[in-house]
C-alpha beads as a LAMMPS data file, in Angstrom:
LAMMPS data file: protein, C-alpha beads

429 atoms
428 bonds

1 atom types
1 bond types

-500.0 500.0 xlo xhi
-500.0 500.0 ylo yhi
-500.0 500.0 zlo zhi

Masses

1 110.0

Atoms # bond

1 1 1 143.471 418.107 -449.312
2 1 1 146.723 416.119 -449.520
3 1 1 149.358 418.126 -451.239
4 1 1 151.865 414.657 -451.056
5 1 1 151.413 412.730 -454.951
6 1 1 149.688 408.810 -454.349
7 1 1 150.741 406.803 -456.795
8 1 1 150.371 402.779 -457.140
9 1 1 149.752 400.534 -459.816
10 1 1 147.532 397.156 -459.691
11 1 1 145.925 394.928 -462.145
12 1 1 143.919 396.067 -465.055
13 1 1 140.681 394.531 -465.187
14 1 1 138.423 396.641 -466.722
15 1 1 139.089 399.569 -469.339
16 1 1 138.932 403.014 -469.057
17 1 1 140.064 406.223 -466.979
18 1 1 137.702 407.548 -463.855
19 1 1 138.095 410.301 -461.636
20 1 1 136.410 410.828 -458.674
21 1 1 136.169 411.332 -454.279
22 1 1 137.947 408.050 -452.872
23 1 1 134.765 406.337 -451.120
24 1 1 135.144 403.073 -448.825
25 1 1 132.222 400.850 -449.469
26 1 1 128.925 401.397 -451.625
27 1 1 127.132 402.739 -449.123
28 1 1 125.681 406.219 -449.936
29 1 1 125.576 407.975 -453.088
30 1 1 128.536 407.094 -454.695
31 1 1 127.673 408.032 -458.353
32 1 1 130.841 410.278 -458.947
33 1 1 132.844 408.188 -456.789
34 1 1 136.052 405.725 -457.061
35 1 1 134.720 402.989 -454.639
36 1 1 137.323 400.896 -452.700
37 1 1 136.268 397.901 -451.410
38 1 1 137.158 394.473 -450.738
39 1 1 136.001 391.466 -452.423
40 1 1 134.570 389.793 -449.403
41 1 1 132.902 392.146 -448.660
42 1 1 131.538 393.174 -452.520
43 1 1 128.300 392.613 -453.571
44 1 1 126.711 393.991 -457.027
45 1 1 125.527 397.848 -456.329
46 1 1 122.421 399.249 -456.908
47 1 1 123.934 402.963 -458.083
48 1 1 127.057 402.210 -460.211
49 1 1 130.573 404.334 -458.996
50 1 1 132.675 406.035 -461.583
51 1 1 135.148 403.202 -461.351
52 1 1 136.591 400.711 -458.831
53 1 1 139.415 399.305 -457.158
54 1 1 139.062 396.019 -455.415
55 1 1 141.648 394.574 -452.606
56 1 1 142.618 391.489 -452.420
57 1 1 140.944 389.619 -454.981
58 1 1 140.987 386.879 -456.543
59 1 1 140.896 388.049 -460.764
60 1 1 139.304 384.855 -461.841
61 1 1 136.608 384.180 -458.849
62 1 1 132.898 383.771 -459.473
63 1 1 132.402 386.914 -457.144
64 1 1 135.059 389.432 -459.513
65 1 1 134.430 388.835 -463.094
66 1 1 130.489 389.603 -461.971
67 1 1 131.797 393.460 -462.479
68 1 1 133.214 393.064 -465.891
69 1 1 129.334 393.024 -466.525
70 1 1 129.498 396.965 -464.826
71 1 1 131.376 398.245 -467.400
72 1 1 133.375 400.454 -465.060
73 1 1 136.819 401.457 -464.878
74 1 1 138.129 398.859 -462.544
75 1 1 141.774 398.457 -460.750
76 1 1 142.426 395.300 -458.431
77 1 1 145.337 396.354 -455.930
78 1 1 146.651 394.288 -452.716
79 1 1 145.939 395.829 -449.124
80 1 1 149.206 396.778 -448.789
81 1 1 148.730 399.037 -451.889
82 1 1 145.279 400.240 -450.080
83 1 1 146.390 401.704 -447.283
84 1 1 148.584 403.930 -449.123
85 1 1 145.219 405.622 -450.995
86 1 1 144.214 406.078 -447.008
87 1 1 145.077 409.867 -447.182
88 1 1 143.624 410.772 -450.846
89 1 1 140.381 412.714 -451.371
90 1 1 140.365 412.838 -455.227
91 1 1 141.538 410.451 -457.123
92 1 1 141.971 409.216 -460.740
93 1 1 142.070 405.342 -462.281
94 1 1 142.954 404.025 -465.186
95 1 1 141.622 400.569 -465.924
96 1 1 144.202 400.182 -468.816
97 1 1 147.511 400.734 -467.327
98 1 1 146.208 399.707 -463.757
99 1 1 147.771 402.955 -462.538
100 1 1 145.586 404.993 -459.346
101 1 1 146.726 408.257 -458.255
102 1 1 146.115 411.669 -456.566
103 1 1 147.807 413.621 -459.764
104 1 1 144.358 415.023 -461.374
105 1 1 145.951 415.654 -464.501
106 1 1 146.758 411.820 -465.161
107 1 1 143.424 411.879 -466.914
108 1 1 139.878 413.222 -466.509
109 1 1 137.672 411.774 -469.343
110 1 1 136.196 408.197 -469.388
111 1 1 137.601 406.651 -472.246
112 1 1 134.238 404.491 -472.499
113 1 1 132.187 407.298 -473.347
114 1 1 132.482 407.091 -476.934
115 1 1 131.992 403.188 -477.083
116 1 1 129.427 402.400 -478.892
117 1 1 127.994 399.590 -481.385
118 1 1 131.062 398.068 -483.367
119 1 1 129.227 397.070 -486.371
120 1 1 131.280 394.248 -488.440
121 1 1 134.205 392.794 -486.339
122 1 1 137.567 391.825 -488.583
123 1 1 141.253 392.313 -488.449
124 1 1 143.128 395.218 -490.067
125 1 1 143.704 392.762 -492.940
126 1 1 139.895 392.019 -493.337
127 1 1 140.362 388.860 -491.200
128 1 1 136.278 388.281 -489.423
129 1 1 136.051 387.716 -486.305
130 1 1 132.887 386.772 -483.569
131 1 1 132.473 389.156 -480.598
132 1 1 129.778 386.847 -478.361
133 1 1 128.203 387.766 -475.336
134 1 1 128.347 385.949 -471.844
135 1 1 124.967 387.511 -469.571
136 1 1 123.633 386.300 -466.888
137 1 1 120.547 388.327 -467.183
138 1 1 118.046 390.036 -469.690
139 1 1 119.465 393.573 -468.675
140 1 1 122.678 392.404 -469.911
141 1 1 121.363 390.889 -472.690
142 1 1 120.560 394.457 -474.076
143 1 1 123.684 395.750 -473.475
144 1 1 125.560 393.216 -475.676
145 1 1 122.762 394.523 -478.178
146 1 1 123.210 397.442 -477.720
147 1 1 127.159 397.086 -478.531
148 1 1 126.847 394.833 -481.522
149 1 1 127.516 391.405 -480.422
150 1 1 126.590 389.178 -482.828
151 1 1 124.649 386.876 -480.757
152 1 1 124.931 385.948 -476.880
153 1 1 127.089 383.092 -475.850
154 1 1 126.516 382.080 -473.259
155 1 1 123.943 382.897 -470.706
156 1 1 125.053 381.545 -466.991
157 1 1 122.120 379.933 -466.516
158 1 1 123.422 379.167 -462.252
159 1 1 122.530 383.344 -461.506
160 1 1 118.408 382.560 -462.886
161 1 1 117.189 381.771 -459.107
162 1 1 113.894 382.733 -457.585
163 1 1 114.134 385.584 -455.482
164 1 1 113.026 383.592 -452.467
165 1 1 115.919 380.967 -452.998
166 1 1 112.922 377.918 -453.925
167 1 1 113.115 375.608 -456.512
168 1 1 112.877 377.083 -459.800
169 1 1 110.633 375.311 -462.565
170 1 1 109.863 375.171 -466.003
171 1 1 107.298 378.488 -465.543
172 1 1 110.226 380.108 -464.008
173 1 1 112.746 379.393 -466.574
174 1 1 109.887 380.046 -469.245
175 1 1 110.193 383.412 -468.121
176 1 1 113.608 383.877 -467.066
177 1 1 115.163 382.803 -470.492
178 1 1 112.024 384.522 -472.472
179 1 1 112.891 387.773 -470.817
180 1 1 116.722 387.213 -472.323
181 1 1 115.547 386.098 -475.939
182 1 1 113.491 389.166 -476.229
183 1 1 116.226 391.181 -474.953
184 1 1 118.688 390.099 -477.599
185 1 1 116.435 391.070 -480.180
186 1 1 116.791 387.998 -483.146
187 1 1 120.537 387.243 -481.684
188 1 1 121.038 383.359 -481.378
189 1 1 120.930 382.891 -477.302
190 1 1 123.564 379.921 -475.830
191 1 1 121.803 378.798 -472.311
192 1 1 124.542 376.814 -470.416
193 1 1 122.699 374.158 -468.734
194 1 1 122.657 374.478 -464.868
195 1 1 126.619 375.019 -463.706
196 1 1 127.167 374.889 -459.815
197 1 1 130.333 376.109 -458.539
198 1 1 131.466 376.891 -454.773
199 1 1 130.791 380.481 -455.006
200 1 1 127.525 380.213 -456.927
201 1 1 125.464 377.434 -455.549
202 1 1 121.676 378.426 -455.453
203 1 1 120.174 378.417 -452.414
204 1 1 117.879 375.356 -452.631
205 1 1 121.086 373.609 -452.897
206 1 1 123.315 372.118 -450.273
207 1 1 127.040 372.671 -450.364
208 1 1 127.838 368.507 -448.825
209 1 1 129.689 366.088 -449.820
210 1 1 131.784 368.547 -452.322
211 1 1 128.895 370.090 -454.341
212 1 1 130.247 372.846 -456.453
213 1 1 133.613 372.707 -455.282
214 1 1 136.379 372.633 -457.919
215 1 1 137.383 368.920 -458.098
216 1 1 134.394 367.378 -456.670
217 1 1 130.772 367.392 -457.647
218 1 1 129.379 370.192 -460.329
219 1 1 128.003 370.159 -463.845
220 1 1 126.823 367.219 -465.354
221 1 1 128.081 365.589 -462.110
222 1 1 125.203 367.049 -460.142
223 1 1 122.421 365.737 -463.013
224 1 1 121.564 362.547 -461.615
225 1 1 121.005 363.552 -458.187
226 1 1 117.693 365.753 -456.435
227 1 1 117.096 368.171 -456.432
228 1 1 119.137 369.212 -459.571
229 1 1 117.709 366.246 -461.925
230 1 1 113.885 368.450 -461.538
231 1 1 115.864 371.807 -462.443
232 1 1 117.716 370.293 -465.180
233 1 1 114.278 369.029 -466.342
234 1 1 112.750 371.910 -465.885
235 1 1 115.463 374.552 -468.315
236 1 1 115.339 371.747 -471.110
237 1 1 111.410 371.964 -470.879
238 1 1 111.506 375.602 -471.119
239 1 1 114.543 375.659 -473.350
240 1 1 112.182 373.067 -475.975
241 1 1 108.834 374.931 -475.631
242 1 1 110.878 378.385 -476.388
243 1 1 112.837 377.041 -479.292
244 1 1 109.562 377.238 -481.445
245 1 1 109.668 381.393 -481.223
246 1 1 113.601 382.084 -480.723
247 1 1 117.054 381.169 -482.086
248 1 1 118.550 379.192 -479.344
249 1 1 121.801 377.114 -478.451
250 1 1 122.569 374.909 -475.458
251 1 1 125.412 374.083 -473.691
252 1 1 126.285 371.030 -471.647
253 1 1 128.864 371.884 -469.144
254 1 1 132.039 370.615 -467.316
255 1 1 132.433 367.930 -469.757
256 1 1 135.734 365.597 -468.947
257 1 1 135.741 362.565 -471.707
258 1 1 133.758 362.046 -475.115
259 1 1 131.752 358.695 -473.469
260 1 1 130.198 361.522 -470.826
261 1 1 129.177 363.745 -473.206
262 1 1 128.024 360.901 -475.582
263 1 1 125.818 359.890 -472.417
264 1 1 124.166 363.352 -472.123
265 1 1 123.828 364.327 -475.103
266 1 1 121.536 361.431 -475.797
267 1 1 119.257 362.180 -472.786
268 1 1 119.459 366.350 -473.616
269 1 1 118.651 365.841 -477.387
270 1 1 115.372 363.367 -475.956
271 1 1 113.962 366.779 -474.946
272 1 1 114.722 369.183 -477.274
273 1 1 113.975 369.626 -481.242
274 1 1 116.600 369.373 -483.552
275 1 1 117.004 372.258 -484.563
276 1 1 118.530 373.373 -481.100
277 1 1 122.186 372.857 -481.353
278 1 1 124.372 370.763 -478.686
279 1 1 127.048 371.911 -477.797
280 1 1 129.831 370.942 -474.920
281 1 1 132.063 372.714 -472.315
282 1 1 135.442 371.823 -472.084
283 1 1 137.188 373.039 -469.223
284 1 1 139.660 370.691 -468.139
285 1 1 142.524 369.280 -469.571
286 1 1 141.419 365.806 -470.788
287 1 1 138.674 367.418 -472.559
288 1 1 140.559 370.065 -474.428
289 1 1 143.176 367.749 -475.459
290 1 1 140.754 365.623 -476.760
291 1 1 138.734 368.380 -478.592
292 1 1 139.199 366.725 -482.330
293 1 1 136.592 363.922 -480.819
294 1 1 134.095 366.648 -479.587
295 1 1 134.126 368.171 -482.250
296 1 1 133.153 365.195 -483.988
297 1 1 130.019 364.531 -481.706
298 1 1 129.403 368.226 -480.652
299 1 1 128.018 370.952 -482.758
300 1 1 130.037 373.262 -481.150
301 1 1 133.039 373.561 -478.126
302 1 1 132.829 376.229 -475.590
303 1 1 136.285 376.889 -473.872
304 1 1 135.553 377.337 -470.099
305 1 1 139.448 379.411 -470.157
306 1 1 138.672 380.543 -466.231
307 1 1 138.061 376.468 -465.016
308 1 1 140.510 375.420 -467.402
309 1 1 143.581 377.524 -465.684
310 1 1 142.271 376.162 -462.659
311 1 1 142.526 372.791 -463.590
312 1 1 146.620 373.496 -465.420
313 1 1 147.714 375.648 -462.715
314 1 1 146.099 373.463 -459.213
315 1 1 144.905 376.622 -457.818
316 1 1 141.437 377.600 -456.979
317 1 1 140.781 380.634 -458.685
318 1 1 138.246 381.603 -455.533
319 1 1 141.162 381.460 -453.461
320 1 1 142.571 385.007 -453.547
321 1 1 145.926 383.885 -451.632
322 1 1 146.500 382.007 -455.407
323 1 1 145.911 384.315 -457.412
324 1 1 149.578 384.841 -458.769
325 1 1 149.474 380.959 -459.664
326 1 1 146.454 381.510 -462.590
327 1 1 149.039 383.324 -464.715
328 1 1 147.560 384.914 -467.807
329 1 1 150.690 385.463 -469.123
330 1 1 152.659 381.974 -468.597
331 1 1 153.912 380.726 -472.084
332 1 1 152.822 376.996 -470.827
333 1 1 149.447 378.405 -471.335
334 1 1 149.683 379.466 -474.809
335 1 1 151.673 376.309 -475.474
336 1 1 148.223 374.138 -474.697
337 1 1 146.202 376.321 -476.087
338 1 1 148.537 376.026 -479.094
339 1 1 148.210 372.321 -478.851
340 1 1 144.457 372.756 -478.656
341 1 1 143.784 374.695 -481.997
342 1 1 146.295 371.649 -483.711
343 1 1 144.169 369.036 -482.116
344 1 1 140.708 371.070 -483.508
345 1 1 142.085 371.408 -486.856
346 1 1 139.407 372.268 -489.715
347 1 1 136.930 372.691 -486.314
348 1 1 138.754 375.258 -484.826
349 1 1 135.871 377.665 -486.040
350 1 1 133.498 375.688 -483.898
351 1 1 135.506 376.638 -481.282
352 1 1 134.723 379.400 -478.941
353 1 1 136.646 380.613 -475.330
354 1 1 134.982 381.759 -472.475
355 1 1 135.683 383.474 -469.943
356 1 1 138.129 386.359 -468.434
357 1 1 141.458 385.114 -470.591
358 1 1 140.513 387.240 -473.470
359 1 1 139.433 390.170 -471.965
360 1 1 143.232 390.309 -469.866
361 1 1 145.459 392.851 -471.201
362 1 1 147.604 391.889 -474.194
363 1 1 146.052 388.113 -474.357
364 1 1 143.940 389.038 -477.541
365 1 1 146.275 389.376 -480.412
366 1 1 148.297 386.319 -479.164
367 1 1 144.812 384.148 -479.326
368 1 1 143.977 385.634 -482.757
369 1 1 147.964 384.615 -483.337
370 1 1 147.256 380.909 -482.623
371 1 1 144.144 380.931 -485.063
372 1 1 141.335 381.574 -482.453
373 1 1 138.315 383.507 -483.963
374 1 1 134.784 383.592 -481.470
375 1 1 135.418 385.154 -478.300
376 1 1 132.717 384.981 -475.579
377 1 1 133.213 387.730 -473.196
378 1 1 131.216 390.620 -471.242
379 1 1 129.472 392.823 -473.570
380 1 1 130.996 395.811 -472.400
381 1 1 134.218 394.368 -472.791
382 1 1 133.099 393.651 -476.752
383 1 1 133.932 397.612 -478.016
384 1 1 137.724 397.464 -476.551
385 1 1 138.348 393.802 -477.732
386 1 1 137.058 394.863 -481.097
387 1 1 139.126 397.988 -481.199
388 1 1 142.203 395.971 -480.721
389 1 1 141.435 393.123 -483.276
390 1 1 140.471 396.061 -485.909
391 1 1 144.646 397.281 -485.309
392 1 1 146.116 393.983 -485.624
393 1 1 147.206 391.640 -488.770
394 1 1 146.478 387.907 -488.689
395 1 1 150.634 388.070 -490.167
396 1 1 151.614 390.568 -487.071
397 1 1 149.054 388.121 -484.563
398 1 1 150.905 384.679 -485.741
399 1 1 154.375 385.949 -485.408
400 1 1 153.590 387.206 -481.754
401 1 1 151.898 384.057 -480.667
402 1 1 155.266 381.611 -482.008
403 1 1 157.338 384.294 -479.949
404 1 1 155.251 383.949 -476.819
405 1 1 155.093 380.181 -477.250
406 1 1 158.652 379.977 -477.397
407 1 1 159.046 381.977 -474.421
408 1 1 160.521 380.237 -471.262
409 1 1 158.930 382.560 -468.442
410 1 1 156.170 385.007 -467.705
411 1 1 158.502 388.020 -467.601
412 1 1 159.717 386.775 -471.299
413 1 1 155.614 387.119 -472.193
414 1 1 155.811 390.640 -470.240
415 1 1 158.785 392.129 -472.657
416 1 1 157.141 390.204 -475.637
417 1 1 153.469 391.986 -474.873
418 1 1 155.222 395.362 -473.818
419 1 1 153.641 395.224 -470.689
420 1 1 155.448 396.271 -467.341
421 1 1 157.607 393.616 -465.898
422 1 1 156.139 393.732 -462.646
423 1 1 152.412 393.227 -463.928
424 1 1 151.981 389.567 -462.945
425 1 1 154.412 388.819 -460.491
426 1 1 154.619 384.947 -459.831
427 1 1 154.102 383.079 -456.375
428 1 1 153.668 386.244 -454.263
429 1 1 151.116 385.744 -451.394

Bonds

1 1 1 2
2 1 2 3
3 1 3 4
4 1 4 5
5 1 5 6
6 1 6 7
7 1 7 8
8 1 8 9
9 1 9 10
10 1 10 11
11 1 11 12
12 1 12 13
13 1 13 14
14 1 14 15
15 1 15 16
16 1 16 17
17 1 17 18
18 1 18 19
19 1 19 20
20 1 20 21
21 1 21 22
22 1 22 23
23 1 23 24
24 1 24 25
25 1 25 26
26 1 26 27
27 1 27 28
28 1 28 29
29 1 29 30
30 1 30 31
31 1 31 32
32 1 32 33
33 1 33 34
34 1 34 35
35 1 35 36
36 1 36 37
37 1 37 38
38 1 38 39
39 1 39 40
40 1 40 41
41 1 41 42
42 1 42 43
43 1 43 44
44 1 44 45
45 1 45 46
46 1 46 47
47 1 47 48
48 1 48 49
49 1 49 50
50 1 50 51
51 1 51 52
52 1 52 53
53 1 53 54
54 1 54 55
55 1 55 56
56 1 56 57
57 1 57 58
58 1 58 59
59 1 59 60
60 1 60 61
61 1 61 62
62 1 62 63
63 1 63 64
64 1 64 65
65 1 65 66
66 1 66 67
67 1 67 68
68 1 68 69
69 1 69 70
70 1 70 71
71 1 71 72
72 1 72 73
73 1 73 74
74 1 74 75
75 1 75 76
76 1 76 77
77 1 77 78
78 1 78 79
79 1 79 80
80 1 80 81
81 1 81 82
82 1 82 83
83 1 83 84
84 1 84 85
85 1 85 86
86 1 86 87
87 1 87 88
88 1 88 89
89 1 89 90
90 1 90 91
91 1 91 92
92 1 92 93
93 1 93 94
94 1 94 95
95 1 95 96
96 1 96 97
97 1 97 98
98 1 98 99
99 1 99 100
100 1 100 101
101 1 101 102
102 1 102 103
103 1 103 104
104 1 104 105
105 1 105 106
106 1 106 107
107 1 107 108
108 1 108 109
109 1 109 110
110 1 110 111
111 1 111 112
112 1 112 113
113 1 113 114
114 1 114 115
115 1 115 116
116 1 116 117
117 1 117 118
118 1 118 119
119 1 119 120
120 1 120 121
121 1 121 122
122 1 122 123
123 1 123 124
124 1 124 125
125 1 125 126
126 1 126 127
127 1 127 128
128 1 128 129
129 1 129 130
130 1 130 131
131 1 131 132
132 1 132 133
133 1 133 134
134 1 134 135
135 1 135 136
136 1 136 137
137 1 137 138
138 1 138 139
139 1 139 140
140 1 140 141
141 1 141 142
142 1 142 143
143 1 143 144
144 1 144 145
145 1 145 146
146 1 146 147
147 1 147 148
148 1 148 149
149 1 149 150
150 1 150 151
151 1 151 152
152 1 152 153
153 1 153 154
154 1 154 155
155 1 155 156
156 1 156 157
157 1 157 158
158 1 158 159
159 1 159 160
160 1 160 161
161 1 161 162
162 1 162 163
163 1 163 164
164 1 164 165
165 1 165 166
166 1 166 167
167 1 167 168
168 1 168 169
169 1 169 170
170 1 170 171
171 1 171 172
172 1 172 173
173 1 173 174
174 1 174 175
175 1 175 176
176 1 176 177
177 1 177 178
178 1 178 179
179 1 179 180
180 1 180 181
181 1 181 182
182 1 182 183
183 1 183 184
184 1 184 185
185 1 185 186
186 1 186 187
187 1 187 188
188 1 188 189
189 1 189 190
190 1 190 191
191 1 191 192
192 1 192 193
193 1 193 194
194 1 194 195
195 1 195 196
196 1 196 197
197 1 197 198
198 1 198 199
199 1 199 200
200 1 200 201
201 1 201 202
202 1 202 203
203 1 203 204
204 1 204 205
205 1 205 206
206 1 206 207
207 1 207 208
208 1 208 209
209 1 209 210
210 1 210 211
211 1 211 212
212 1 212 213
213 1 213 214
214 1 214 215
215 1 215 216
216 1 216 217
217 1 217 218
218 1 218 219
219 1 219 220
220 1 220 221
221 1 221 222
222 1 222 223
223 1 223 224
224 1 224 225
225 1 225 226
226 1 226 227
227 1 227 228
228 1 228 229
229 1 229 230
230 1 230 231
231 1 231 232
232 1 232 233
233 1 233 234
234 1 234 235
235 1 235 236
236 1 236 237
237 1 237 238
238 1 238 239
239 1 239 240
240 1 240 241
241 1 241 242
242 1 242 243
243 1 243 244
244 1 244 245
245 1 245 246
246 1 246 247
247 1 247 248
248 1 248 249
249 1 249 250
250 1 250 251
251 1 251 252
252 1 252 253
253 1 253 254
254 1 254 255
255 1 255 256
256 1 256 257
257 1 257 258
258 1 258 259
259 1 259 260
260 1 260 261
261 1 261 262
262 1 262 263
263 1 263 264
264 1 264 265
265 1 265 266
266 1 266 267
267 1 267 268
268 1 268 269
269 1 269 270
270 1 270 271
271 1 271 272
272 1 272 273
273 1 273 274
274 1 274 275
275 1 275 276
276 1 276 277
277 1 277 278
278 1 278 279
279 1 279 280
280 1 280 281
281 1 281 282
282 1 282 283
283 1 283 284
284 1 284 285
285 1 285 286
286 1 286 287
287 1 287 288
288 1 288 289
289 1 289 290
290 1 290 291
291 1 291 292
292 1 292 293
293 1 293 294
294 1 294 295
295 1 295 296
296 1 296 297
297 1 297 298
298 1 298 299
299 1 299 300
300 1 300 301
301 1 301 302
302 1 302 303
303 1 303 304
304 1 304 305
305 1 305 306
306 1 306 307
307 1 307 308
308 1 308 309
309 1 309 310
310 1 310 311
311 1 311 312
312 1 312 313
313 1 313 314
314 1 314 315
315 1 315 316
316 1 316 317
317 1 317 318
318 1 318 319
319 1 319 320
320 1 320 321
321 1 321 322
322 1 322 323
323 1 323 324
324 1 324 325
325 1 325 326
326 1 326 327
327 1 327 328
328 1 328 329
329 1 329 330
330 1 330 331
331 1 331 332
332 1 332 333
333 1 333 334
334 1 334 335
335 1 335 336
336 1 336 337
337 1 337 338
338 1 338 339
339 1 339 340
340 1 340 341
341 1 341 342
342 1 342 343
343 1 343 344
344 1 344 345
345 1 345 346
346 1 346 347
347 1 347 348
348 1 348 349
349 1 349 350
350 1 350 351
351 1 351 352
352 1 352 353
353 1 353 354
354 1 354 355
355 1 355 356
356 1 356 357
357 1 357 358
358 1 358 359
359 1 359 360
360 1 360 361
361 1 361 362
362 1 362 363
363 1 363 364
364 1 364 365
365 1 365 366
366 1 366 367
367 1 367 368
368 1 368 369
369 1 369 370
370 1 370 371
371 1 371 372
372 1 372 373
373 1 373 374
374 1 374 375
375 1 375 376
376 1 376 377
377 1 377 378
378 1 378 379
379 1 379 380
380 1 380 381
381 1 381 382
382 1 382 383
383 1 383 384
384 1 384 385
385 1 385 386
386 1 386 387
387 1 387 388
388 1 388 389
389 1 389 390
390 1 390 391
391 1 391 392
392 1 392 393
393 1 393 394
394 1 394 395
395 1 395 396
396 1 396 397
397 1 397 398
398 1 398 399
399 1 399 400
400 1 400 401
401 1 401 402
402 1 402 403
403 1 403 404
404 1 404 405
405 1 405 406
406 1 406 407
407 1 407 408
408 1 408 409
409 1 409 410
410 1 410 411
411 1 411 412
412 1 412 413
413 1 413 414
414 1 414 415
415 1 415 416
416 1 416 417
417 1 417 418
418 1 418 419
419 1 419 420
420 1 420 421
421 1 421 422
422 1 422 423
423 1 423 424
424 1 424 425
425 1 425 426
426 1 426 427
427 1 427 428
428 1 428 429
């Protein structure tokens, strides 16, 4: 045993304190272990670890915000922070602070093990709010049940693929979207109509001429071309024979101007009934600065936050070498998204956001702060975010957002927030 104290600090990402044996890689029984790994090489284990720490990563990639769905304590440190861990045995994380370390009396009780359902969601001052659930299967479906969602937001429809990578069809979308209904037990179920990005393209689908790469072809870009006009066919078939027995929503995604959506929504309302609302995702900046006009032709907005920074900040969020650039914490940020509620006016409550934004440390109470009220996130993320709306004031919330919007710089955000200076720090690669 290393006598010698390891100490280093990385990036929350999920909440919670773990102890366990330091283990490289999920091979072997690693059930009481803190598994260190790197996100090229991560894929989603079969026996879940006691918590996490990822290298190199990229916090808003398709690959990462998969584990959010784990429910793990979870740390995401650089290599350079890695190969200090190289001479632990036993070590403890804490997915709050960020903090890993070799001093075993840091912490030795998962701070998850008492979350349970939340029940009713509001404010210290009585305020409501709307914890949603984004799945991408049945299993975590029941999970967002299980912890009182109140109704799943959005199912990313992209991760329902036959296990033999062929064309899926209405039988198998009967199924996989049946299987996700029943899970959610009565909740309303959101199915975001077939999404492809660069690091989640099915494989019946070829990655030329810019398919599913961030500026080029995905979303409603894709429709009109083979194969993804049959699959598209195929979920609204599915979606419209299934709306007779279940509650269900649909989303048309990566929506840029109102005459685009106008187009689709004509052609997605031909095949479902009308009872089934529309609505759109806006995750670029021309659509959420013109979000008063969806939300005149919408029945709802869905926030993509994680393509949206993409889109403000030029930076691939796959691309781990940019991760400092997709600052959670940039007042800019909270200036648009400030612009965005004023633009939504009375429709701001048909508003929801997507994506990891929410769930990153501190980002809550300045949202709730600039009048934002449905929150789409990963259901085991729902307990914590309700924990900290339940401690907060919509007064306290409003003051803090004008003071972060009037902030000049990230580390002004940082002292606003409380949070250490050094949590986010810019342009490091």
């Amino acid at each position: 045993m290393n006598s010698e104290l390891i100490s280093v600090t990385g990036m929350p990402y999920f909440p919670g304190v773990a102890r366990g044996s330091l283990h490289r890689g999920l091979a072997g029984d690693v059930s009481q272990c803190i598994v260190m790994i790197d996100e090229r090489a991560f894929q989603t284990p079969e026996q879940l670890p006691a918590g996490l720490i990822v290298v190199d990563s990229a916090p808003f990639s398709h690959r990462i915000i998969g584990l959010l769905g784990l429910g793990v304590p979870t740390v995401l440190i650089t290599a350079e922070q890695s190969a200090l861990l190289d001479a632990a045995d036993e070590i403890v994380i804490d997915g709050s602070s960020g903090l890993v370390t070799s001093d075993l009396q840091h912490a030795t009780v998962n701070e998850q093990a008492g979350w349970e359902s939340t029940g009713s969601m509001r404010m210290a001052d009585g305020e409501p709010i709307h914890m949603l659930a984004s799945v991408r299967h049945s299993q975590a479906a029941s999970r967002a049940l299980a912890v009182g969602a109140e109704s799943i937001g959005l199912v990313r429809s992209e991760f329902l693929q036959p296990a033999d990578g062929s064309l899926p069809d209405k039988a198998y979308y009967l199924e996989a979207f049946r299987e996700i209904a029943e899970a959610a037990s009565g909740m309303t179920v959101t199915v975001r109509l077939l999404d492809a990005a660069a690091d989640k393209l099915p494989a019946w689908l070829s990655p030329n001429e810019g398919a599913g790469q961030a500026l080029g072809l995905q979303g409603t870009r894709l429709y009109s071309t083979e194969p993804v006009a049959r699959v598209i066919d195929a979920q609204l078939a599915a979606l419209s024979e299934l709306a007779n027995q279940y509650s269900l929503r649909v989303i048309v995604p990566f929506i840029v101007r109102l005459e685009e959506f106008e187009f689709w929504l004509v052609r997605v309302r031909e095949r479902l009934p009308d009872k089934v609302r529309v609505g759109v995702m806006a995750e670029t900046p021309a659509s959420v600065l013109d979000i008063h006009l969806l939300l005149n032709n919408a029945d709802f907005v869905a926030i993509g936050c994680n393509d949206l920074m993409q889109s403000v900040f030029a930076a691939d969020r796959d691309i781990a070498k940019l991760r400092h650039y997709l600052d959670p914490y940039a007042p800019v940020l909270f200036r648009l998204f400030r612009q965005i509620a004023e633009q939504a006016g009375e429709g701001l409550p048909k508003v929801q956001l997507c994506g990891l934004l929410p769930q990153i440390q501190g980002v809550l109470p300045v949202l709730l702060g600039l009048g934002y009220r449905s929150f789409s996130v990963d259901a085991p993320f729902i307990p914590h975010l309700s924990s900290v709306a339940a401690r907060l004031s919509r007064a306290e919330c409003q003051d803090l957002a004008r003071r972060v919007c009037e902030a000049w710089t990230t580390q002004d955000v940082l002292q606003i927030l409380q949070l250490p200076m050094d949590r986010h720090p810019p342009f490091l690669y």
